[in-house]
C-alpha positions as CSV (number, residue, x, y, z in Angstrom):
1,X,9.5,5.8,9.0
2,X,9.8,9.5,6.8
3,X,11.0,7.2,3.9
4,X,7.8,5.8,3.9
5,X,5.5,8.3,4.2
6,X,7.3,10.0,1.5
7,X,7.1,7.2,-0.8
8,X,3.2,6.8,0.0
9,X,2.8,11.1,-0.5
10,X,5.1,10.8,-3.9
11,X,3.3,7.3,-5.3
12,X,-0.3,8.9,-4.6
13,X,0.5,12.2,-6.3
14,X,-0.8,13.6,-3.4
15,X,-0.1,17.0,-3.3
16,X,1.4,20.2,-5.1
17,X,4.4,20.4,-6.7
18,X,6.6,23.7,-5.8
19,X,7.2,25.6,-8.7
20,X,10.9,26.6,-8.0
21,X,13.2,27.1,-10.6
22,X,16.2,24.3,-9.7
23,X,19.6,24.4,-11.1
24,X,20.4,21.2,-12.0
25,X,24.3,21.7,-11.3
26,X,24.0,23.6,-8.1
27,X,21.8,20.8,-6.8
28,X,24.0,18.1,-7.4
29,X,26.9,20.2,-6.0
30,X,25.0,20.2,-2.7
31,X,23.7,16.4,-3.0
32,X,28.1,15.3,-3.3
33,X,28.6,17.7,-0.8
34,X,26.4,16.3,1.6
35,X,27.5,12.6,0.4
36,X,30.8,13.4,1.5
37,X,30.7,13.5,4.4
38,X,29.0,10.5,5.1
39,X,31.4,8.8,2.5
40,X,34.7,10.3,4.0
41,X,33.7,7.7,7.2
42,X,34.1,5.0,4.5
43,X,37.1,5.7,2.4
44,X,34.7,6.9,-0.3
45,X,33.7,10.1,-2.2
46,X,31.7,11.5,-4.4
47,X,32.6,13.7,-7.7
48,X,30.6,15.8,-9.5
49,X,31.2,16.4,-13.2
50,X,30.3,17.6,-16.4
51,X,29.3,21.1,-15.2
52,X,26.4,23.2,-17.6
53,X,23.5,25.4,-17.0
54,X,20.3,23.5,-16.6
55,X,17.3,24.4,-15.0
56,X,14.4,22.5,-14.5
57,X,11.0,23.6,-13.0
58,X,10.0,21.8,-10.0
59,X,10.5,21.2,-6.3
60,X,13.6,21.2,-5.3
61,X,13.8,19.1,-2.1
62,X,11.6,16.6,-3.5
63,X,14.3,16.4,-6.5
64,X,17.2,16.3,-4.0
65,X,15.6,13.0,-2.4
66,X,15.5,11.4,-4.8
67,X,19.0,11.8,-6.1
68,X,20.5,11.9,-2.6
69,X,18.3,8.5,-2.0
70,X,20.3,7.0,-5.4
71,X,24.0,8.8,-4.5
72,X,23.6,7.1,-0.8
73,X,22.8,3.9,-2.3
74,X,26.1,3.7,-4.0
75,X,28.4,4.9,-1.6
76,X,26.7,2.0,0.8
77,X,27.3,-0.4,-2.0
78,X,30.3,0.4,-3.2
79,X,33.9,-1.0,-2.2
80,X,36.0,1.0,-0.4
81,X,38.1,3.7,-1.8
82,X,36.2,4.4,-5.0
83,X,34.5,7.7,-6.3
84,X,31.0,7.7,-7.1
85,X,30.8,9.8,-10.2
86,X,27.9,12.3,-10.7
87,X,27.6,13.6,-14.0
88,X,25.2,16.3,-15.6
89,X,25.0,16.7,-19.4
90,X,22.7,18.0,-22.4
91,X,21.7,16.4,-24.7
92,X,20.2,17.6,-28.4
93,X,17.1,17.2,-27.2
94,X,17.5,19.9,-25.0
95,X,17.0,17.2,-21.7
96,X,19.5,17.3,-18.9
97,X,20.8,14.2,-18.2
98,X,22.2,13.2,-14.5
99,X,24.0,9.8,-14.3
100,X,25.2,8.2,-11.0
101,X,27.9,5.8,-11.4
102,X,30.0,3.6,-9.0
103,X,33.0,0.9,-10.1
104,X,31.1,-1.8,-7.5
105,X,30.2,-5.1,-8.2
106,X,27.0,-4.2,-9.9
107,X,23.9,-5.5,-9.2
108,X,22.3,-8.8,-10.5
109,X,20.5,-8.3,-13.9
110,X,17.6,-10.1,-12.9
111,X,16.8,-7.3,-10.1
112,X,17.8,-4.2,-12.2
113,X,14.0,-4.0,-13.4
114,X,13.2,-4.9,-9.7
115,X,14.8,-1.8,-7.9
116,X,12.7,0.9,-8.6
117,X,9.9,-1.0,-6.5
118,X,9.7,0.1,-3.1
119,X,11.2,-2.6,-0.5
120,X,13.4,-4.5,-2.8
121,X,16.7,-5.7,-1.6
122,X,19.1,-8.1,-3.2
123,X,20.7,-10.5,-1.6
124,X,23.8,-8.5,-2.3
125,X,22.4,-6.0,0.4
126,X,21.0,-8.2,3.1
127,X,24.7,-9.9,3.0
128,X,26.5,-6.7,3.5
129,X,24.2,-6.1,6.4
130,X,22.9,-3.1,5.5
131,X,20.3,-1.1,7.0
132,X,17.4,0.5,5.1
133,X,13.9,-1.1,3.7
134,X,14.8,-0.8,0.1
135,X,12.9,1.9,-0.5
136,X,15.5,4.5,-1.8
137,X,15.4,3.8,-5.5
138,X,11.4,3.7,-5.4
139,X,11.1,7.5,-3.8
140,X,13.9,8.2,-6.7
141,X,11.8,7.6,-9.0
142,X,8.3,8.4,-7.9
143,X,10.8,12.1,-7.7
144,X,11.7,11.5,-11.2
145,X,8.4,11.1,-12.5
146,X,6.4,13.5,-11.1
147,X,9.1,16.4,-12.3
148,X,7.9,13.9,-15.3
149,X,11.6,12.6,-16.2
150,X,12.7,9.1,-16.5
151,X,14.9,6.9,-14.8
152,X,17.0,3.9,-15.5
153,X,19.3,1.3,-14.1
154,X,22.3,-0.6,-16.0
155,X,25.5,-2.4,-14.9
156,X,28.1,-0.9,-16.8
157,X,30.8,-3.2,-19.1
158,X,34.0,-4.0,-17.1
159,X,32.5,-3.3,-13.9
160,X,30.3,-0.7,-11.7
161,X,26.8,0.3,-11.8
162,X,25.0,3.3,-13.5
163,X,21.8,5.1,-12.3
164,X,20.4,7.4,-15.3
165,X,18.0,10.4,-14.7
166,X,16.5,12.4,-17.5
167,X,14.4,15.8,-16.8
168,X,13.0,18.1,-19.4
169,X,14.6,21.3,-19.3
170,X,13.9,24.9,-19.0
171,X,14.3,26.6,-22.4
172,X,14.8,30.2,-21.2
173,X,17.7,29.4,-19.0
């Protein structure tokens, strides 16, 4: 039931945004660290790389959601043993770039566009009975959008599944 209000609160813009300064890396850290341990039940982890300083201006818990919301998704979906990858960069363009990636099965390329709206599932999910209402990869990117980022989806070549997140950030830090 909190997974929906929060999609409703993040979709309606209702609401302030907290103007803390968030380090990217530091946040992820935590996100893989708490991933972890719900993972380490499973045979799975999660691994953080690609370490840098960026900051972006924003609410942090809000942020951390969303990721957490896309990191969860994979380890549910995953097979067992693998690492989900988290991995911050920089671009030229001065945006941090955070992509979440997994070595499942992927996810049918006619739902890719699909995920991102709250309470889709694939049959991939309902088969693995799974709990949740599909509403994880909609609160990611309502998250996304209001720290006014972008987010994308994409099976990977030769197996797996990639999550992209893009945020502006900071220029003093």
């Amino acid at each position: 039931m909190r997974q929906l209000l929060s999609i409703t609160h993040l979709d309606s813009g209702i609401g302030e945004l907290s103007n803390e300064d968030i380090d990217l890396d530091a946040l992820l850290q935590s996100v893989a660290h708490d991933a972890n341990y719900e993972g380490a039940n499973h045979g799975k982890s999660v691994h953080c790389a690609g370490r840098c300083a960026a900051h972006v201006t924003g609410d942090r818990a809000m942020l951390k959601s969303g990721i957490e919301n896309i990191v969860r998704n994979m380890i549910t979906h995953t097979p067992p043993a693998p690492t989900v990858a988290v991995i911050l960069g920089l671009d030229r363009e001065n945006v941090g770039t955070i992509s979440v990636r997994d070595n499942g099965p992927g996810v049918p390329e006619e739902l890719i566009e699909e995920l991102f709206k709250p309470f889709v599932r694939g049959d991939y999910a309902r088969d693995r009975r799974t709990v949740g209402y599909g509403i994880g990869f909609a609160i990611a990117d309502a998250a996304v959008k209001r720290h006014t980022g972008t987010i994308l989806a994409r099976n990977i070549s030769g197996g797996g599944f990639c999550v992209e997140i893009r945020l502006p950030v900071d220029q003093e830090n």
